[in-house]
C-alpha positions as CSV (number, residue, x, y, z in Angstrom):
1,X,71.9,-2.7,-4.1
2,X,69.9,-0.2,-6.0
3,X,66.8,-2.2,-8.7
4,X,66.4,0.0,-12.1
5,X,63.5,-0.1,-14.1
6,X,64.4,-3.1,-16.2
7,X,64.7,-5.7,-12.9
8,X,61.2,-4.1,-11.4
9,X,59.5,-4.7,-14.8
10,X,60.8,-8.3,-14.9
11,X,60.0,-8.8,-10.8
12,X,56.6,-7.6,-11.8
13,X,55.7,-10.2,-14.6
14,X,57.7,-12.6,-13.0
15,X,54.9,-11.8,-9.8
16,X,52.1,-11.6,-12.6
17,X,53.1,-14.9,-13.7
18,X,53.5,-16.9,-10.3
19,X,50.1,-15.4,-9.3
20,X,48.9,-16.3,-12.4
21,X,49.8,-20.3,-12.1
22,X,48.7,-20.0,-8.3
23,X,45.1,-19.3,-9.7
24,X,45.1,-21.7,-12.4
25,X,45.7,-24.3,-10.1
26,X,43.5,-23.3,-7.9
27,X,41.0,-23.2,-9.9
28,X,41.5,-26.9,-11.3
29,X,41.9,-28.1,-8.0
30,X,38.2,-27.0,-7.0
31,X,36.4,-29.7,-8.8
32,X,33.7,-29.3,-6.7
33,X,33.2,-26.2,-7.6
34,X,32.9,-26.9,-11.0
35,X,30.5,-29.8,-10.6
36,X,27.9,-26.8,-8.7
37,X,28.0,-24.3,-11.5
38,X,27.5,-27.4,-14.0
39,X,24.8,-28.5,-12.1
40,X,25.7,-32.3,-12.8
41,X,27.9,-35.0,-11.4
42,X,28.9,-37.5,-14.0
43,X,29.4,-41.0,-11.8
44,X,31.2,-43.9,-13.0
45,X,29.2,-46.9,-12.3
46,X,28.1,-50.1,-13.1
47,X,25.5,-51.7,-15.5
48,X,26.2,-55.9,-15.4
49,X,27.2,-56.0,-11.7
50,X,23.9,-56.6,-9.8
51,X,23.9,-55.6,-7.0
52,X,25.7,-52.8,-7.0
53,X,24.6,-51.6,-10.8
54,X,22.3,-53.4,-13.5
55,X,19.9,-52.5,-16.2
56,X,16.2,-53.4,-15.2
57,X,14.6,-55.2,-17.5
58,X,11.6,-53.0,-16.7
59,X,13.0,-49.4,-17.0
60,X,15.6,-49.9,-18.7
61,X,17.3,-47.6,-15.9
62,X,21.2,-48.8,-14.1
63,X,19.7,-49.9,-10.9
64,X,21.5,-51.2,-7.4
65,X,23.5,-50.2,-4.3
66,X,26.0,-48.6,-5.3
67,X,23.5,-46.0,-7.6
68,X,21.5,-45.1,-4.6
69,X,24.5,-44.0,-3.2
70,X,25.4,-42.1,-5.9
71,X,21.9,-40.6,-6.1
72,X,22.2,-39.4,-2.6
73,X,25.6,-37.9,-2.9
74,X,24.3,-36.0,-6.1
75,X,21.0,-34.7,-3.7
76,X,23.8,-33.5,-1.4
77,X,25.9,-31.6,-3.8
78,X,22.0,-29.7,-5.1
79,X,23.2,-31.6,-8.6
80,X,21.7,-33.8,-11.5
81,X,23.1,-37.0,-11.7
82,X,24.1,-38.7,-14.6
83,X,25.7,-42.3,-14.8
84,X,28.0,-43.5,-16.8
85,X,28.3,-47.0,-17.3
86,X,31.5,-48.9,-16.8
87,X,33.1,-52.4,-16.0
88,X,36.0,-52.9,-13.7
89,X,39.1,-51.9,-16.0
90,X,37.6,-48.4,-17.2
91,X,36.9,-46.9,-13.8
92,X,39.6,-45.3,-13.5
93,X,40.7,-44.4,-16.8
94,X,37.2,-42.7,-16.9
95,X,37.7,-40.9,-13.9
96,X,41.3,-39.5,-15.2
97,X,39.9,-38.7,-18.8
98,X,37.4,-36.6,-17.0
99,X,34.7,-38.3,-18.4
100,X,33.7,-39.2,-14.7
101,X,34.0,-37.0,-11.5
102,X,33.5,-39.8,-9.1
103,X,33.5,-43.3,-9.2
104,X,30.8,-45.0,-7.5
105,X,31.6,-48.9,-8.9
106,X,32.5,-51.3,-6.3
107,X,36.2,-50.1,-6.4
108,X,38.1,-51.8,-3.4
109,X,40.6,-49.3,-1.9
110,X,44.0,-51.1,-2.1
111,X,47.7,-49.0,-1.4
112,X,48.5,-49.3,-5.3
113,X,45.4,-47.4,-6.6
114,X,45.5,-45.0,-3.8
115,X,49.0,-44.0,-6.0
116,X,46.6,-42.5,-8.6
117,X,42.7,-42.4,-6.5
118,X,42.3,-40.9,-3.3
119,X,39.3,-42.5,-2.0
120,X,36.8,-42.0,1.0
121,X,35.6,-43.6,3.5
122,X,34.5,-47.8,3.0
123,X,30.8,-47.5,2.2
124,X,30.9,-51.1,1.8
125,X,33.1,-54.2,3.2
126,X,32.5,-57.8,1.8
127,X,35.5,-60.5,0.6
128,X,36.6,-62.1,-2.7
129,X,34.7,-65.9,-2.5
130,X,34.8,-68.3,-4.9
131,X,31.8,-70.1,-7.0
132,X,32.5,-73.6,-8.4
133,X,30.1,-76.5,-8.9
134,X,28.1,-78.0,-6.8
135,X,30.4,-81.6,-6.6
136,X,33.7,-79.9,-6.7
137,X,35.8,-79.0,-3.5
138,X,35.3,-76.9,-0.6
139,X,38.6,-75.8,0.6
140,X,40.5,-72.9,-1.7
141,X,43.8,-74.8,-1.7
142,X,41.8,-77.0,-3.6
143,X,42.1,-74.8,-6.8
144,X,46.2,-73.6,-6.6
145,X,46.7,-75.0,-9.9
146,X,43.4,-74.8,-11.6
147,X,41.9,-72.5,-14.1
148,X,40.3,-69.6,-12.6
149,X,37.9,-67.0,-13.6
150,X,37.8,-63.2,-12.9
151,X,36.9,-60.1,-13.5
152,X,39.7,-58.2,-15.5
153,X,41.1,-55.1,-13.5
154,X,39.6,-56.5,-10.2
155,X,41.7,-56.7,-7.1
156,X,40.8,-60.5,-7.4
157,X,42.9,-60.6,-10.4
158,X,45.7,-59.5,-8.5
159,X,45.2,-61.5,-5.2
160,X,44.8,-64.8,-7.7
161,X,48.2,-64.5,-8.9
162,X,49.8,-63.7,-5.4
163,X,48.1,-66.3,-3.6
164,X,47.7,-69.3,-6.3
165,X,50.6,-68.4,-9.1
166,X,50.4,-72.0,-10.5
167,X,47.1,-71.2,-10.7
168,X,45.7,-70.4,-14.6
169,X,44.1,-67.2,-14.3
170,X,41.2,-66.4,-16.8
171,X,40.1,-62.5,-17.1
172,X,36.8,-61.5,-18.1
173,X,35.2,-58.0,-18.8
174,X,32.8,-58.6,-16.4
175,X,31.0,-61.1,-13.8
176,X,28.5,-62.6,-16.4
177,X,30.4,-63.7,-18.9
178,X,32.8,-65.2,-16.0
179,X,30.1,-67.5,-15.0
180,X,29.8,-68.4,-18.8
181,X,32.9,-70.0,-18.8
182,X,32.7,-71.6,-15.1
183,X,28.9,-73.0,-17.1
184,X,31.2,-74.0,-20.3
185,X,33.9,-76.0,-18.2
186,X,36.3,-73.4,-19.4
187,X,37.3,-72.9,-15.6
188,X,36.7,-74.7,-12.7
189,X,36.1,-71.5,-10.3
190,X,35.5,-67.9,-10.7
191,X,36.1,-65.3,-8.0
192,X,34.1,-62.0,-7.0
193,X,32.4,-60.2,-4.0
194,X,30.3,-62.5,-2.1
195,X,27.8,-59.5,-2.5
196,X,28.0,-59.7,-6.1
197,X,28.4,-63.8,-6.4
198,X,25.1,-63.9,-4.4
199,X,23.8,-61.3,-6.7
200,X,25.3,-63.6,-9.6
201,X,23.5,-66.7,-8.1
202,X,19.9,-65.3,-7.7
203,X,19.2,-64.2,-11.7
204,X,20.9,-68.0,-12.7
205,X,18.3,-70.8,-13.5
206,X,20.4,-73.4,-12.7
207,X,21.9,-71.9,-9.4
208,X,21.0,-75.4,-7.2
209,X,24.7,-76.4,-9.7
210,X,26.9,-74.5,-8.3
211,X,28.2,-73.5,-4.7
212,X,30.3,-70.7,-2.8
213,X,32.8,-71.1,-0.6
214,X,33.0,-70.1,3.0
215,X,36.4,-69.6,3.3
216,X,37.5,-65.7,2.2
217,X,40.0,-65.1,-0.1
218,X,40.3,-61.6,1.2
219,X,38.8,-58.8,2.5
220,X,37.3,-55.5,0.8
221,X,36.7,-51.9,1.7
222,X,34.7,-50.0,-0.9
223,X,34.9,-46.9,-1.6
224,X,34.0,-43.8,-3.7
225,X,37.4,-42.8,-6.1
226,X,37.7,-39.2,-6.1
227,X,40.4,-37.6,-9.0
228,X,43.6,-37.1,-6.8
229,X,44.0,-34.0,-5.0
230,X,40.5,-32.7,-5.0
231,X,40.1,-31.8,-1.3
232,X,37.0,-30.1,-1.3
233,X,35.0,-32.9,-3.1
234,X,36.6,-35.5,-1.0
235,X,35.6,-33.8,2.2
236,X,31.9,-33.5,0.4
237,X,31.5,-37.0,-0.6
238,X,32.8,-38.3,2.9
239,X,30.4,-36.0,5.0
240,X,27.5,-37.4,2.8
241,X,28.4,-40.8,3.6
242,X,28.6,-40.1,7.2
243,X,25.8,-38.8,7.6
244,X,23.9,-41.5,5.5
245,X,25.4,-43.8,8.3
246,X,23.8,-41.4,11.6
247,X,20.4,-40.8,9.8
248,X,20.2,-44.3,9.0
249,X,19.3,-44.0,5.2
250,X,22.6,-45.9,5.0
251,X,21.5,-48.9,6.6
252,X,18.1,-48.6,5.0
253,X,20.0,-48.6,1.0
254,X,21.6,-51.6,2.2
255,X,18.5,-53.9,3.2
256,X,17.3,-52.7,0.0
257,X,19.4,-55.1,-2.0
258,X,21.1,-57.3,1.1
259,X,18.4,-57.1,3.4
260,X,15.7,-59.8,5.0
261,X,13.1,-59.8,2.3
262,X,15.7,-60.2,-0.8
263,X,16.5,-63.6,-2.3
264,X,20.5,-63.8,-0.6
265,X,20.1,-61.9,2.5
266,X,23.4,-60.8,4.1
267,X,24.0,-59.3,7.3
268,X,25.2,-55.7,7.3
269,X,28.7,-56.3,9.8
270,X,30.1,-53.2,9.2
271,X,29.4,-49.3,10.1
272,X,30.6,-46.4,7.7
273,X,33.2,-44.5,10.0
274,X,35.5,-42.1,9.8
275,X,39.4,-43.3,9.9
């Protein structure tokens, strides 16, 4: 079938305009890319979740675990770092807005946020404990139909209401003001990391009050939330944190704030691997 003029001009824009969207994409896709020529990675992180991110009374700087990791992935990627403060429900509305390329915020990786995150590697693995005064009981089927605190957006939240639905489940905007209301009577429990209960625990005059339980409510990987489809940044974060894990520097952020010499020391049980 002979092509006239007409249908080669219209197969060429039609060719113009393909190529066109090809590059586009391509060139949204490289986030990585555009976090080198910026010379900056904005991390999502947070700033009343000690451990893992506080203010110092000092310095005034967000300090913890999970910002020396960042620091080290933004020493890998030759970039600035800058931090951008969050709590548990805005991680990953910050990371979609673009106001964050990474998070870096004790984010557990769970099959329903990996819908709308692709994550790397755990970095970190604790469990959801509770914290209840002193005199109260030690078993968790104790609390099925009491009034329970959390931290609003947490996977806690959710595991709360599929493992205690009688349960009254109290959400907060973050771990502090969680233990307000377990100090207030306003619930009898409040859930968390152990990490981040001990954490809780070791700034609270009246600690010697309250207790946590042994037994786990569940387990948690951490990891770092990466936008979805941004391969190349992905593979960069996750060949960072392996390699934190075979130099050691790893093992040496973690005794930092878990280690022998801090107030709730916490053996590390747990490598960072590939899967």
């Amino acid at each position: 079938m002979a092509i006239n003029a007409r249908s080669l001009s219209s197969l060429s824009a039609l060719t113009l305009l393909v190529l066109s969207g090809v590059t586009t994409f391509a060139a949204h896709a490289d986030q990585l890319a555009d976090i080198k020529k910026a010379g900056v990675i904005n991390v999502a992180t947070f700033d009343s979740n000690p451990p893992f991110g506080s203010v110092d009374a000092k310095t005034h700087d967000i300090v913890g675990y999970d910002v020396d990791f960042a620091k080290a992935l933004a020493k890998s990627l030759g970039v600035k770092l800058k931090l951008v403060p969050t709590n548990p429900a805005n991680r990953i509305p910050l990371l979609q807005s673009g106001k964050a390329d990474i998070i870096v915020a004790d984010i557990t990786i769970t099959p329903e946020r990996a819908k709308v995150v692709d994550f790397s590697v755990p970095y970190f693995v604790t469990g959801q404990q509770f914290l209840v005064p002193a005199a109260s009981p030690d078993k968790l089927d104790a609390y099925a139909t009491a009034r329970i605190g959390v931290v609003k957006g947490t996977t806690g939240e959710q595991e709360l209401h599929t493992r205690f639905p009688q349960s009254r489940v109290l959400a907060y905007d973050d771990i502090p003001l969680a233990l307000s209301a377990l100090r207030s009577g306003n619930v009898q429990a409040i859930t968390q990391d152990s990490t981040i209960l001990a954490g809780l625990l070791d700034g609270a005059p009246d600690k010697a009050k309250y207790k946590v339980l042994p037994e786990l409510l569940s387990k948690e990987e951490i990891g770092v939330g990466v936008k979805k489809g941004e391969t190349s940044l992905l593979k960069a974060v996750n060949d960072e944190l392996l390699s934190l894990e075979k130099t050691g520097e790893a093992t040496k952020i973690y005794n930092v704030w878990f280690g022998p010499q801090t107030k709730s020391p916490q053996p590390r049980l747990f490598k960072i691997e590939a899967k």
